[in-house]
C-alpha positions as CSV (number, residue, x, y, z in Angstrom):
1,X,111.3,104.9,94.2
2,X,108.5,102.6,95.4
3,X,105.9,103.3,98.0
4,X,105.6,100.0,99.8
5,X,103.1,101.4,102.3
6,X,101.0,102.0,99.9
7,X,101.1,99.0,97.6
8,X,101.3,96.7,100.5
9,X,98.9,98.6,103.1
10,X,96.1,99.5,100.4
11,X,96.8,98.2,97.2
12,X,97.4,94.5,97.5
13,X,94.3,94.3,100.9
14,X,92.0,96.5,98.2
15,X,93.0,93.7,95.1
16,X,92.1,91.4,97.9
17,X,88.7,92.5,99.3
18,X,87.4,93.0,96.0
19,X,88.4,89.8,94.6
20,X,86.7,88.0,97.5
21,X,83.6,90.1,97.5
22,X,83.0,89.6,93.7
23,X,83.7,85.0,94.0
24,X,82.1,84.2,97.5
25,X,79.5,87.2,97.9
26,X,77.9,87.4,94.3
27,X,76.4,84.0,94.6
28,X,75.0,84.2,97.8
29,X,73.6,87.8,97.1
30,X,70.3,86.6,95.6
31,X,68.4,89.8,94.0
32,X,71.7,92.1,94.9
33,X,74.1,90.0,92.7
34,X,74.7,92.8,90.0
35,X,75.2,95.2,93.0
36,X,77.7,92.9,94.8
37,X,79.5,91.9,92.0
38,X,79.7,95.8,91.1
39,X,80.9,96.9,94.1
40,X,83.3,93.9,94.1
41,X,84.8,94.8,91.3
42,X,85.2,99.2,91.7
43,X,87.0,98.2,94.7
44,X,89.3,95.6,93.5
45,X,89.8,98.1,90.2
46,X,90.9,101.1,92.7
47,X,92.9,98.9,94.4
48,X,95.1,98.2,90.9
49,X,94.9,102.2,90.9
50,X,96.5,102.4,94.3
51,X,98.9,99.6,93.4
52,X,100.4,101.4,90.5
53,X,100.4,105.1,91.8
54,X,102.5,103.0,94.7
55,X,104.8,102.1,92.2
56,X,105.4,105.1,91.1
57,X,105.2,107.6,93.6
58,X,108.2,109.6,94.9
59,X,108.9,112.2,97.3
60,X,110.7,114.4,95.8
61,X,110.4,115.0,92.4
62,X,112.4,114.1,89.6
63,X,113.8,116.8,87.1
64,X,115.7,115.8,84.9
């Protein structure tokens, strides 16, 4: 059972944000390019994390 809320309403924007903050902010960052590209990349790594617990979150659990 897939969460697409979750992988489509934080995952996928978080990959996103990340990914765009890390190409087009880094360079024009000066002195703060290690920061940028830092932050840049935690987010688009949590967004992975909310990607795949999207993936694989249910609601009820399975026992089996």
């Amino acid at each position: 059972m897939v969460s697409k809320s979750i992988i489509v309403g934080v995952g996928i924007p978080m990959i996103i944000v990340g990914a765009l903050m890390t190409w087009l902010m880094s360079p024009m960052g000066g002195e703060l390019q290690s920061q940028v590209e830092l932050i840049g990349s935690t987010i688009g790594i949590l967004g992975v994390v909310f990607f795949i617990s999207g993936l694989f979150y249910t609601k009820e659990p399975n026992m089996q």
